[in-house]
C-alpha positions, 0 to 999 in steps of 0.5 A: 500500500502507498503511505500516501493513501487516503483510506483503506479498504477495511470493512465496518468490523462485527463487534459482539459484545456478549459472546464475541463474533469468534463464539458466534461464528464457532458455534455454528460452524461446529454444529455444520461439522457433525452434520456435514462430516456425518453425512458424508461418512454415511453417503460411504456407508450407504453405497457399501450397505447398498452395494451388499443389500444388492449383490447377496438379494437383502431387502432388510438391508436396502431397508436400513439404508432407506430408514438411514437416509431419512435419518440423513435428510432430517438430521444432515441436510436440513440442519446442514443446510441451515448451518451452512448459510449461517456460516457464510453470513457469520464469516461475511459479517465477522471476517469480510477480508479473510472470506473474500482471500478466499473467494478471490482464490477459491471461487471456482473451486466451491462453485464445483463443491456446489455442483456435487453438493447438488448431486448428493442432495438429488442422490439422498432423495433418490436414495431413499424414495427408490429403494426397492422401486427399482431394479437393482443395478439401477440403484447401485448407480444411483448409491455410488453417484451419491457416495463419490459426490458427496465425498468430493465435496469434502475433498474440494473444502478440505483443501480450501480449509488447509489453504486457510492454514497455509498455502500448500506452495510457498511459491503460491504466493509469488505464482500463484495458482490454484493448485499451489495453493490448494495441494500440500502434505497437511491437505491430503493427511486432512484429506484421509484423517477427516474420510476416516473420522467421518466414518466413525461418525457415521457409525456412531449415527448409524446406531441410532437408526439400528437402535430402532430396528425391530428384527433382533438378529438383524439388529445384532448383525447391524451394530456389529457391521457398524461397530466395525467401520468406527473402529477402523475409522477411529483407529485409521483416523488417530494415525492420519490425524498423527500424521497430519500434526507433522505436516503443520507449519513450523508456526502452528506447531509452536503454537500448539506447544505452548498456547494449546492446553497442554491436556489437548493432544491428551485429551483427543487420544482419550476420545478416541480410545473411549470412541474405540471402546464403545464400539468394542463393547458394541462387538462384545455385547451388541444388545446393549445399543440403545437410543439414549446410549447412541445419542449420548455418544453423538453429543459427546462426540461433538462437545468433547470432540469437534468443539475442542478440535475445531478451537485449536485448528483455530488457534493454530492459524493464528495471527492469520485467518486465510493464507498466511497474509490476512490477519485476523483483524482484517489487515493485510500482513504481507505482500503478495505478489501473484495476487497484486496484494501489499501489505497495510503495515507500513501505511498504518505505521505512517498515518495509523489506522484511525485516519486510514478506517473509512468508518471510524467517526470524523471528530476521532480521526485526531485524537485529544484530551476529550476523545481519548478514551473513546479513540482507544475504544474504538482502536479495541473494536477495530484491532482486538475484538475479533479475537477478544471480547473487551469486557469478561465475556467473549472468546479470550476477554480482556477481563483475563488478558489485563485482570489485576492491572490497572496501570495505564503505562504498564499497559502501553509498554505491553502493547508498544514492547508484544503487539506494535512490534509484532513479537507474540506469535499468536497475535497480528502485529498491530502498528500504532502510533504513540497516540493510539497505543496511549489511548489504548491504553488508558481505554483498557485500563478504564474498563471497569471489571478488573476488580470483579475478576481479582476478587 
């Protein structure tokens, strides 16, 4: 960027006082990740089941895939496709700049994801309004055109996802190039770790629906074939997902060494190994399967499993929100050459970002003694709560960050020494300029909750 700019193209940030735009976004995405990792786990063991119902003639099976993808309509693709739009207007209005790096990169790419979405959607429908109502070679191919479909659609946002991570290519970001960006070693351990656990998801949905069946023997035979394909899919997963944290960058891996919960990686092998002992009980003694058991399974899988699991991809990508060249306050961290990107640092450092915002309020584009705090207000909505709630609420609050200082210059040497010049590794380096980092400051150490918090 020019130092001589008049404005930057930064969008009006989405501050949400109570939960924080990160909870807001986080929490919806984690119900989209049960729903969408269910139902293309159980689009691979649809087609299997069918592929068996048709070549040894078991109707009681082609039944179960029957029941199963009225399960999926319900359950996967109503409530995916409630959740999938609420991620796209939460992303919009949350990380305007991040989502648009990748549309800019990606736009091609998920218009295909769309177009086997759409298949896979046709595919349910048929799936379940034709079994038995056609002859058999007919709706083999119908199953294996539903199965593939639906798993390209998670081989096309598996990639776009590990992009957000890092671009597979380093030479990505001086070539470009879709495929430099979308093909590395963390995108195809993401590739077969996610095939493997949405597998075991499958399964774990798939004891609901054999739960209900009313033929005991056949129920018997049901919960065994599933407890099956969670256990290979648990088992797989855990070595691709080992795998996997090899091939992270050498800056999310030193996150996750010292920001992480060191209990994290623990506590994921413990849900796995509870995930494995389920289904193994489910071997030993099939006739335990009930319906409160199997969804109590599911619940956990997504409290215990997806939420801490989404939070960390999270966290491992920080300071950045897509490709290593957005922050997660919006700014543009780095030039790009391929895209004909450059980096806003210089011209924040130059002029600051209160004359650069285009929306912040004319009488806080200079700052003096009567709109100090109001200034420093606004430079924590605009730099901090993407990630921070300012209060004691929210993801990562300020009420822990700064509990028990009140100390208005303590605070600015923190944020002139850690943040403007760029030396924490989990946050965005912030350019202010004395004035800003002063008003920061005092805003910070004005709020009143330090002595609510310490108590």
């Amino acid at each position: 960027m020019d130092n001589s700019m008049e404005i930057l193209g930064l969008y009006p940030t989405w501050y949400q006082p109570a939960l924080g735009s990160g909870w807001v976004l986080g929490i919806i995405a984690v119900v989209h990740v049960l729903a969408s990792h269910t139902s293309v786990g159980a689009a691979l063991v649809s087609t299997w089941l069918a592929t068996v119902a048709v070549r040894r003639n078991r109707p009681e099976l082609l039944e179960y895939v029957r029941r199963y993808g009225v399960f999926l309509l319900v359950f996967s693709y109503v409530l995916g496709s409630i959740t999938g739009p609420g991620i796209w207007f939460s992303a919009t209005v949350a990380s305007p700049r991040g989502l648009s790096a990748l549309i800019h990169s990606y736009v091609w790419w998920w218009a295909t994801e769309w177009v086997f979405f759409f298949i896979e959607v046709i595919g349910i429908y048929l799936l379940v309004y034709l079994a038995g109502k056609v002859d058999g070679r007919s709706y083999l191919k119908i199953a294996w055109i539903f199965g593939l479909a639906s798993w390209a659609t998670m081989l096309i946002i598996v990639g776009i996802l590990s992009f957000m991570m890092w671009p597979g290519q380093e030479r990505w970001f001086t070539e470009g190039g879709t495929l430099n960006g979308f093909f590395g070693l963390y995108t195809f351990a993401q590739i077969l770790s996610r095939t493997c656990f949405m597998l075991m998801a499958a399964a774990l949905a798939g004891g609901l629906i054999a739960a209900y069946l009313r033929d005991g023997a056949f129920r018997l035979e049901m919960t065994r074939k599933l407890a099956w394909v969670g256990i290979l899919g648990a088992v797989l997963g855990a070595v691709f997902f080992q795998w996997g944290l090899t091939t992270l960058p050498e800056s999310a891996q030193l996150l996750m060494k010292t920001r992480l919960p060191g209990s994290f990686v623990p506590a994921m092998w413990a849900i796995l190994a509870a995930i494995v002992v389920y289904f193994a009980a489910l071997l030993l003694r099939p006739g335990a399967l009930n319906v409160p058991l199997a969804g109590g399974m599911m619940v956990g899988l997504l409290i215990f499993g997806i939420w801490p699991e989404e939070r960390a991809r999270e966290s491992m990508r920080k300071p950045y929100v897509a490709g290593q060249f957005v922050y997660s306050n919006q700014i543009i961290a780095r030039d790009v050459p391929a895209l004909g990107v450059k980096s806003e640092l210089p011209a924040l450092e130059a002029r600051g970002m209160l004359a650069l915002h285009p929306f912040i309020p004319q009488h806080l584009r200079r700052i003096g003694e009567g709109n100090e705090l109001e200034a420093g207000h606004a430079l924590a909505i605009v730099y901090c709560s993407n990630c921070h709630g300012l209060g004691t609420t929210g993801t990562r609050p300020f009420g822990e960050m700064f509990a028990g200082n009140r100390d208005a210059a303590d605070i600015e040497r923190f944020i002139k020494g850690a943040l403007v010049t760029g030396n924490m590794v989990n946050m965005p380096r912030i350019p202010l300029r004395d004035d800003e980092a002063h008003a920061l400051a005092q805003f910070i150490a004005s709020l009143p909750l330090w002595h609510s918090i310490t108590r």
